[in-house]
C-alpha positions as CSV (number, residue, x, y, z in Angstrom):
1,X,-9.7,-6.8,-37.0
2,X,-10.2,-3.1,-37.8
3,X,-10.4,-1.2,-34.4
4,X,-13.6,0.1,-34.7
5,X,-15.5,-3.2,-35.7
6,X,-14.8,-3.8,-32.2
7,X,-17.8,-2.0,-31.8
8,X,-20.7,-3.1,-33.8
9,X,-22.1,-0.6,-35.8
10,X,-26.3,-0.9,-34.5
11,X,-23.9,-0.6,-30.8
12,X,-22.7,2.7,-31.9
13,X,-25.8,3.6,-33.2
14,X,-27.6,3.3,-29.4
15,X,-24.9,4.5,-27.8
16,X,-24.6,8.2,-30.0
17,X,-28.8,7.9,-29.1
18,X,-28.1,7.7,-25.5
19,X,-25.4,10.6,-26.0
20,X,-27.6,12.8,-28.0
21,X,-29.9,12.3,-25.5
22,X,-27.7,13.2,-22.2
23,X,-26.2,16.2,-24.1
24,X,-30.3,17.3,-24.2
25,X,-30.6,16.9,-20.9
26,X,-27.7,18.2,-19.7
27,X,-28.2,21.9,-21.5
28,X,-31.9,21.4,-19.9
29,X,-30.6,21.2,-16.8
30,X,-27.5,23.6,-16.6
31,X,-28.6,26.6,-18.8
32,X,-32.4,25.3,-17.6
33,X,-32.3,27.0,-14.7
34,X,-30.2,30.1,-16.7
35,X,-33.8,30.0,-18.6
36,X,-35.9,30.2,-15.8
37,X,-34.2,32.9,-14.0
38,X,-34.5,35.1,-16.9
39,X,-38.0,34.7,-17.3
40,X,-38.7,35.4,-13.6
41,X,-36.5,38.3,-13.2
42,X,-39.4,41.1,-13.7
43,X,-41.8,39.3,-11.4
44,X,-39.7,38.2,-8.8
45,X,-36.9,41.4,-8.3
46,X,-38.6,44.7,-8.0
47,X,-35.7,46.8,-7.5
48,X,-32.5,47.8,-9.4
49,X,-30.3,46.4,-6.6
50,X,-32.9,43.4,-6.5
51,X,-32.4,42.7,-10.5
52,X,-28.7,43.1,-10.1
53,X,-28.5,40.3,-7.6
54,X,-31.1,37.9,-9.9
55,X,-29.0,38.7,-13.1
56,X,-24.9,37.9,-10.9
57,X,-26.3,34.9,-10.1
58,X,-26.7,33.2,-13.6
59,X,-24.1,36.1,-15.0
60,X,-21.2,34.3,-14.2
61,X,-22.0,30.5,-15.4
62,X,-24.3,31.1,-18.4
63,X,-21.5,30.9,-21.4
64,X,-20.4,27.6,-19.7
65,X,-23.8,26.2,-19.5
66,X,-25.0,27.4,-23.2
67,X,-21.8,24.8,-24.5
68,X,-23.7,22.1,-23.5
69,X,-26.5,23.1,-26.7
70,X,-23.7,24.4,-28.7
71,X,-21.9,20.4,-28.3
72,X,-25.5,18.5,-28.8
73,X,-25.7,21.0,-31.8
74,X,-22.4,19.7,-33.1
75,X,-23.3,16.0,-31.9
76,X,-26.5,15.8,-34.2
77,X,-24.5,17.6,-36.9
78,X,-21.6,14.6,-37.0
79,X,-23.4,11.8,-35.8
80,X,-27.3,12.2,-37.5
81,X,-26.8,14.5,-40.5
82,X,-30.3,13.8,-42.1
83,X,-31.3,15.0,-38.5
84,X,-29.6,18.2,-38.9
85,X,-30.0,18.7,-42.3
86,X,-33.9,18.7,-41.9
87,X,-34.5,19.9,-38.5
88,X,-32.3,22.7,-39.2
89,X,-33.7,23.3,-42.7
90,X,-37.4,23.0,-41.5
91,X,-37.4,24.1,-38.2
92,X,-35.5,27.4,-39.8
93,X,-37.7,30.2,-38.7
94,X,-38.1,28.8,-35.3
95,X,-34.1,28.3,-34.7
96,X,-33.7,32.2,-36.0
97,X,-36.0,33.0,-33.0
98,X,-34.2,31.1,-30.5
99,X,-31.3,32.6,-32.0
100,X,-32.3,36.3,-31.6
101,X,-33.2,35.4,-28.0
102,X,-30.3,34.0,-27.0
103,X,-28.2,36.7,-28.4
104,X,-30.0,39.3,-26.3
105,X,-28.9,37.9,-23.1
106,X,-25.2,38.6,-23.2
107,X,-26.0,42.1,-24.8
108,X,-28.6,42.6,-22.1
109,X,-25.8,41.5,-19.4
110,X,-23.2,44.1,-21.0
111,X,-25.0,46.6,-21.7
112,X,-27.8,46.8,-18.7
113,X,-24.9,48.6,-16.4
114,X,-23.6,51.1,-18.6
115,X,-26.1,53.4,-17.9
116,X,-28.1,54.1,-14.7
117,X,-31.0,55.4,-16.8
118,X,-34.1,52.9,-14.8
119,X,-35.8,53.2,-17.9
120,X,-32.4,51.9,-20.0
121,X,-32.0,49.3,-17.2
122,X,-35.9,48.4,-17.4
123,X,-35.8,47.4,-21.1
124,X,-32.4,45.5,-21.1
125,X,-34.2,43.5,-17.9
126,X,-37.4,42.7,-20.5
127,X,-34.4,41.7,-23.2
128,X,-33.3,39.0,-20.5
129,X,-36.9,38.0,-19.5
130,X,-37.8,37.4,-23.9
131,X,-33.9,35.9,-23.6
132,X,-35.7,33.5,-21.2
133,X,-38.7,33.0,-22.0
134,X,-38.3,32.4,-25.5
135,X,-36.2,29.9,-25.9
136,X,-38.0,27.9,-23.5
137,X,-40.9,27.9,-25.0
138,X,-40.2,27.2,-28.9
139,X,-37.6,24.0,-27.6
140,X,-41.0,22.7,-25.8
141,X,-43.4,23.3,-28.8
142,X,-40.6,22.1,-31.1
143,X,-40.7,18.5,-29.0
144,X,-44.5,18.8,-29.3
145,X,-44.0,18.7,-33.3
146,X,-41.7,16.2,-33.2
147,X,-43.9,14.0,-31.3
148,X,-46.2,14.4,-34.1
149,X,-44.3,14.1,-36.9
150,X,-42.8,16.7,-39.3
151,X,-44.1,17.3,-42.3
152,X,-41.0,16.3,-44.3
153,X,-40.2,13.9,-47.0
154,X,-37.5,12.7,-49.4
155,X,-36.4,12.1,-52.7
156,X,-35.1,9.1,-54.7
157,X,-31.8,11.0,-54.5
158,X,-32.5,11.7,-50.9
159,X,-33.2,15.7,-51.6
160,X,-35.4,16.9,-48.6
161,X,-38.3,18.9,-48.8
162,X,-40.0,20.6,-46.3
163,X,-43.9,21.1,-46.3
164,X,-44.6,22.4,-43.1
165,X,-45.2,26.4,-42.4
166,X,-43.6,28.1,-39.2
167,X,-47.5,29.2,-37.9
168,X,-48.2,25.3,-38.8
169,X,-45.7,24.6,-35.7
170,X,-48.0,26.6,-33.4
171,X,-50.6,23.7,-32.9
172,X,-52.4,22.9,-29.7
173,X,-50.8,20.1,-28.6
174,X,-47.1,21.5,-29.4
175,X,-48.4,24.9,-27.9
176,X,-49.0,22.5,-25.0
177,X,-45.9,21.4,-24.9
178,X,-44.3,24.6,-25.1
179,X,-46.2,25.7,-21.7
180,X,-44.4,22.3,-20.3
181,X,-41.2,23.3,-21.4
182,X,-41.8,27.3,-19.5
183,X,-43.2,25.9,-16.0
184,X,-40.8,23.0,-15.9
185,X,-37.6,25.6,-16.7
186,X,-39.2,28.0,-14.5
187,X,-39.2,25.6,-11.8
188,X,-35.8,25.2,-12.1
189,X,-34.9,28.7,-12.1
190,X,-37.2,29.4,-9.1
191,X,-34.7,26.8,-7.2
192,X,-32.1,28.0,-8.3
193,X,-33.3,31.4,-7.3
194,X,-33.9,30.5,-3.7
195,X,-30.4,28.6,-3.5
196,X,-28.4,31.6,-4.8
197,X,-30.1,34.6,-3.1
198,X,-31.6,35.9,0.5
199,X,-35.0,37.9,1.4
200,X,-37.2,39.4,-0.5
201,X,-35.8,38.0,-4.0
202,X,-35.6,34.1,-2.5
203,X,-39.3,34.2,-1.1
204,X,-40.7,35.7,-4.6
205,X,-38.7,32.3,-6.2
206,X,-40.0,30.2,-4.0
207,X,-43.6,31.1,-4.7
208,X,-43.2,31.6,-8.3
209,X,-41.4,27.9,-7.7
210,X,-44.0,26.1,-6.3
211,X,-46.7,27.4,-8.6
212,X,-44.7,26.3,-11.7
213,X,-43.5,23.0,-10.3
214,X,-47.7,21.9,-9.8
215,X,-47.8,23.3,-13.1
216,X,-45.6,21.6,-14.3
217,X,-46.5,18.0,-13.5
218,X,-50.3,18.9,-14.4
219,X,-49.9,20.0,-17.8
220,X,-46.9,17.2,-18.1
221,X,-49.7,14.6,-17.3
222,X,-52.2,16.5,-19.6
223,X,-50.1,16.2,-22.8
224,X,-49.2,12.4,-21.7
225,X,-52.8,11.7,-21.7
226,X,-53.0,13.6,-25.0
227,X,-50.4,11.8,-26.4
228,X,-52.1,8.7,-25.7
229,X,-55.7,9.4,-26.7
230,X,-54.9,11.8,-29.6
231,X,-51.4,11.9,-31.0
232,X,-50.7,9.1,-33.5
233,X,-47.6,7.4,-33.0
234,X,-45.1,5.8,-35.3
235,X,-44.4,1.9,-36.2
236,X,-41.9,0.4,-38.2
237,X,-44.0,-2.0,-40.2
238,X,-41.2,-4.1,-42.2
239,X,-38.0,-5.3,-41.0
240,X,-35.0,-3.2,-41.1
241,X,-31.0,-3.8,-40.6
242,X,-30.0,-2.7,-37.7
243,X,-26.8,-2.4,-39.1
244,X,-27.0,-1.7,-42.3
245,X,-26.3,1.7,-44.3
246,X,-27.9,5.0,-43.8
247,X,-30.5,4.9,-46.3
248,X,-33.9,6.1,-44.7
249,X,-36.1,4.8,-47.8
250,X,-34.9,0.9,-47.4
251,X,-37.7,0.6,-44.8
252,X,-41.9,0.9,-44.0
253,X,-43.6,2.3,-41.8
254,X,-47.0,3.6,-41.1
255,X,-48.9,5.9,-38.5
256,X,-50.2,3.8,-35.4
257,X,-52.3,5.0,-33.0
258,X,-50.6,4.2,-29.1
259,X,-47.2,3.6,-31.0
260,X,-45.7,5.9,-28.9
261,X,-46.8,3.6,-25.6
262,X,-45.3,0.4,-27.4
263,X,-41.8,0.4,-26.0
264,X,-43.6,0.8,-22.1
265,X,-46.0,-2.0,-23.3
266,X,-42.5,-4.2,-24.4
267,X,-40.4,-3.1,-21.2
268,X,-42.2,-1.9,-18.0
269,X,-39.1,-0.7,-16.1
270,X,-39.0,2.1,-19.0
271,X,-42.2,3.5,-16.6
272,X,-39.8,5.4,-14.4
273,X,-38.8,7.4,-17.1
274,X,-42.5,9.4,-17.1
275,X,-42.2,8.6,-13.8
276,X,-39.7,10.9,-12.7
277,X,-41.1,13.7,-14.8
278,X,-43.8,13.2,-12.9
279,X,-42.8,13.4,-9.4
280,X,-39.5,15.5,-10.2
281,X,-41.4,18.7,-10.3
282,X,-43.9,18.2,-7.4
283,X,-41.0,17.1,-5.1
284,X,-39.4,20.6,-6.0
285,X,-42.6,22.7,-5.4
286,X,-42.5,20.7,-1.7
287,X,-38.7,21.1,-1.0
288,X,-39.2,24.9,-2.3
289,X,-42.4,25.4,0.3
290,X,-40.2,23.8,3.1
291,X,-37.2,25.8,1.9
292,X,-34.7,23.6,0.8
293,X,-33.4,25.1,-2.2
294,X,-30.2,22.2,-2.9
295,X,-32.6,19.2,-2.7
296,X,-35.8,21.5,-4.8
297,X,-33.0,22.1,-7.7
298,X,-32.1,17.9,-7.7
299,X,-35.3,17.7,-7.7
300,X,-36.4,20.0,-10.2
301,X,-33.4,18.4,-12.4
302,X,-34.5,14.7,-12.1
303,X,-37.6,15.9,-13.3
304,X,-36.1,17.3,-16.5
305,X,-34.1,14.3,-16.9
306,X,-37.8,12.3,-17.0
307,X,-39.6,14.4,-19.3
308,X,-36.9,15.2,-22.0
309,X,-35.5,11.2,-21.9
310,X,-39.6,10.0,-21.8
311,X,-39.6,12.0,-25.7
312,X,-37.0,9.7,-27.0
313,X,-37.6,6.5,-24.9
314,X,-41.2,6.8,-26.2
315,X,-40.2,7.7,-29.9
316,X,-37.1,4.8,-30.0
317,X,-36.2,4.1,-32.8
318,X,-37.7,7.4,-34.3
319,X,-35.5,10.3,-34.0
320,X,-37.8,12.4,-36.7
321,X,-40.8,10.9,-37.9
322,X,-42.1,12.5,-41.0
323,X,-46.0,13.2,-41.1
324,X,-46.0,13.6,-44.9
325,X,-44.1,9.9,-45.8
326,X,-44.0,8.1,-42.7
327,X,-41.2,5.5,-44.2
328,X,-39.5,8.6,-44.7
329,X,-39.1,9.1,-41.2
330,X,-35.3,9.0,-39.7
331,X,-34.7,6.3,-37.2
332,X,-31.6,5.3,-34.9
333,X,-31.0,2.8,-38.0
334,X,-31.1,4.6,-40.9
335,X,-29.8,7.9,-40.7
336,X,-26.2,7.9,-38.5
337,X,-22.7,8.5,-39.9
338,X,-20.3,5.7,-40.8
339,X,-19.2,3.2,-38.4
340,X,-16.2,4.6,-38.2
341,X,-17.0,8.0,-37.8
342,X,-19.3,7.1,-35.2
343,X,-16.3,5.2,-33.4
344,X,-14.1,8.4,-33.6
345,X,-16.7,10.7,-31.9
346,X,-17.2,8.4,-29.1
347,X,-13.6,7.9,-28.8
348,X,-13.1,11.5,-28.6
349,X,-16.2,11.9,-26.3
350,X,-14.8,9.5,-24.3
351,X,-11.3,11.9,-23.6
352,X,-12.9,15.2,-23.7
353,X,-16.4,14.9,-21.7
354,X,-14.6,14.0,-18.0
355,X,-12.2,17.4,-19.1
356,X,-15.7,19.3,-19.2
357,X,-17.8,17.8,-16.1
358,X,-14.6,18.2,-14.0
359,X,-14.3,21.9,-15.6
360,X,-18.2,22.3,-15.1
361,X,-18.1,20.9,-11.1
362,X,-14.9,22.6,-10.3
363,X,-16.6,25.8,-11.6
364,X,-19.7,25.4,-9.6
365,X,-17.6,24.5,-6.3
366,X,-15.5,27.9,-6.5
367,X,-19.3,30.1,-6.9
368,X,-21.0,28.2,-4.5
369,X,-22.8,30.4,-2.0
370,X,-25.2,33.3,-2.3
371,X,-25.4,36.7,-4.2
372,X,-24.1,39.1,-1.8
373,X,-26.4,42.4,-2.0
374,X,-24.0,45.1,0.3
375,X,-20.8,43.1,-2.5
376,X,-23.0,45.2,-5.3
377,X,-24.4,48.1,-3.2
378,X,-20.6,48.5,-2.9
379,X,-19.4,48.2,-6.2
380,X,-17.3,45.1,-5.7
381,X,-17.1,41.6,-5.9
382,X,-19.9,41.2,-8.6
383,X,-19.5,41.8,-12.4
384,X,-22.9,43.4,-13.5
């Protein structure tokens, strides 16, 4: 027997789902709370000394916790091709954007400190806060548009074309879940906030913290009722081979209202996925109020974890569902890599991702503890 058939291919399939889908989470919840630090920075630090403390205590880990999107980047690029090919084709304008955000955050961190110019440090601050902000909010309202399918659709020779606009991806419900994707992020940064800093700065977090973690959940639950009542799901309506080749024409399927419930509906334990998203961010807002910053940021995190993995339990097998030829749509099935290059990643995954989480923890155990304020009044021990 070849070595990877000992593997099944529809095996590998699941298993590069559920990787794609912890590699999601995982930059959610790492350079999450990088996120929602940089869009609280103006509101919650008031002075320059105040602002240098907020911006040393994401300065140091950010690059680490940004490889976590630059890896689920190269995941969906080896592993679902058709998935990069039109996500990153359609969703063009809305990528540059993120793009430009993200690249003002390491210019904002160099540059803020070269001059002592308030007015120079004031705009570099607003840089971080759109650095934030930004991002935030177009990966939430992209998640809304994929929840609703993406105006795509394919060629006999598999050619993709894109119909959709980039103002077309502004809709109300993705807008919606855009606003989701701010408070829960800000949540996170809030605990983050309070874990990493003292005083002033800490009890600004903390009430920006519990304000966006009941924001959170409310506007969570809002688009889940939406979803329900509203958004039009996706069925496949003809029987498909689970392990057969990448061809995303060989099956049927059709816009069903509810869809998107059918996989709670076929396994109940799959509840505590919403579940979690749910309760994640309320339990943060109450750990923030009774000041327990460690168990507000688990908290905060699980509650990623629930609403990012309730997208894809709720979409399996979709992956991109196509609004303009819904048989066109890209499922776990139909649009992978080869078995064996499938088997090659995993292996690979397999030697290097223990290398990175021991990396990640071991960084995380030598910064733990606050922000020292006098370390920067005194010009030492702190990089910007």
């Amino acid at each position: 027997m070849i070595l990877h058939e000992l593997i099944s291919y529809d095996v590998l399939r699941v298993i590069w789902w559920l990787l794609l889908g912890v590699l999601l989470i995982g930059f959610a919840v790492t350079d999450g709370f990088d996120l929602g630090t940089g869009a609280l920075l103006p509101f919650v630090a008031r002075t320059d000394l105040e602002r240098r403390v907020v911006i040393n205590t994401i300065g140091p880990v950010w690059e680490g916790n940004q490889v976590w999107l630059i890896m689920g980047g190269g995941a969906i690029f080896a592993a679902w091709p058709q998935l990069y090919a039109v996500s990153f084709s359609g969703f063009y304008l809305a990528m540059f954007a993120i793009l430009v955000a993200l690249i003002l955050r390491p210019v904002a961190f160099k540059f803020r400190s070269k001059r002592e110019d308030p007015a120079w440090r004031s705009r570099w601050d607003w840089a971080l806060f759109v650095g934030g902000f930004v991002p935030a909010l177009i990966f939430g309202v992209a998640m809304g548009n994929v929840l609703q399918g993406v105006p795509f659709r394919l060629a006999d020779d598999m050619q993709i074309f894109y119909d959709g606009t980039f103002f077309g991806l502004l809709n109300p419900y993705a807008l919606l879940a855009g606003l989701v994707s701010v408070a829960m992020l800000v949540t996170h940064g809030a605990a983050w906030l309070q874990l990493k800093t003292a005083d002033a700065v800490a009890e600004r977090a903390r009430r920006f913290g519990i304000m966006a973690g009941v924001f959170t959940t409310v506007l969570y639950a809002a688009a889940g009722v939406l979803l329900a009542t509203l958004v039009a799901g996706y069925a496949i309506t003809g029987v498909v081979d689970v392990s057969g080749p990448s061809n995303t024409l060989l099956k049927s399927a059709a816009v069903q209202g509810g869809a998107w419930f059918a996989n709670y509906g076929a396994q109940p334990l799959l509840w505590l996925v919403p579940a979690l998203g749910l309760a994640g961010p309320v339990l943060a807002a109450l750990c923030l109020a009774a000041r327990r910053p460690l168990a507000a940021l688990l908290a905060s995190g699980v509650g990623i974890a629930g609403i990012v993995a309730s997208v894809g339990v709720s979409m399996f097998p979709f992956i991109l569902p196509s609004s303009a030829n819904p048989s066109a749509s890209l499922t776990v099935w139909d649009s992978s890599s080869s078995h064996l290059t499938l088997f090659i990643m995993l292996v690979s995954t397999l030697i290097f991702m223990p290398i990175i989480l021991a990396y990640t923890s071991w960084v995380f155990s030598v910064l733990r503890g606050k922000v020292d304020a006098d370390a920067i009044r005194g010009g030492k021990g702190h990089s910007y």
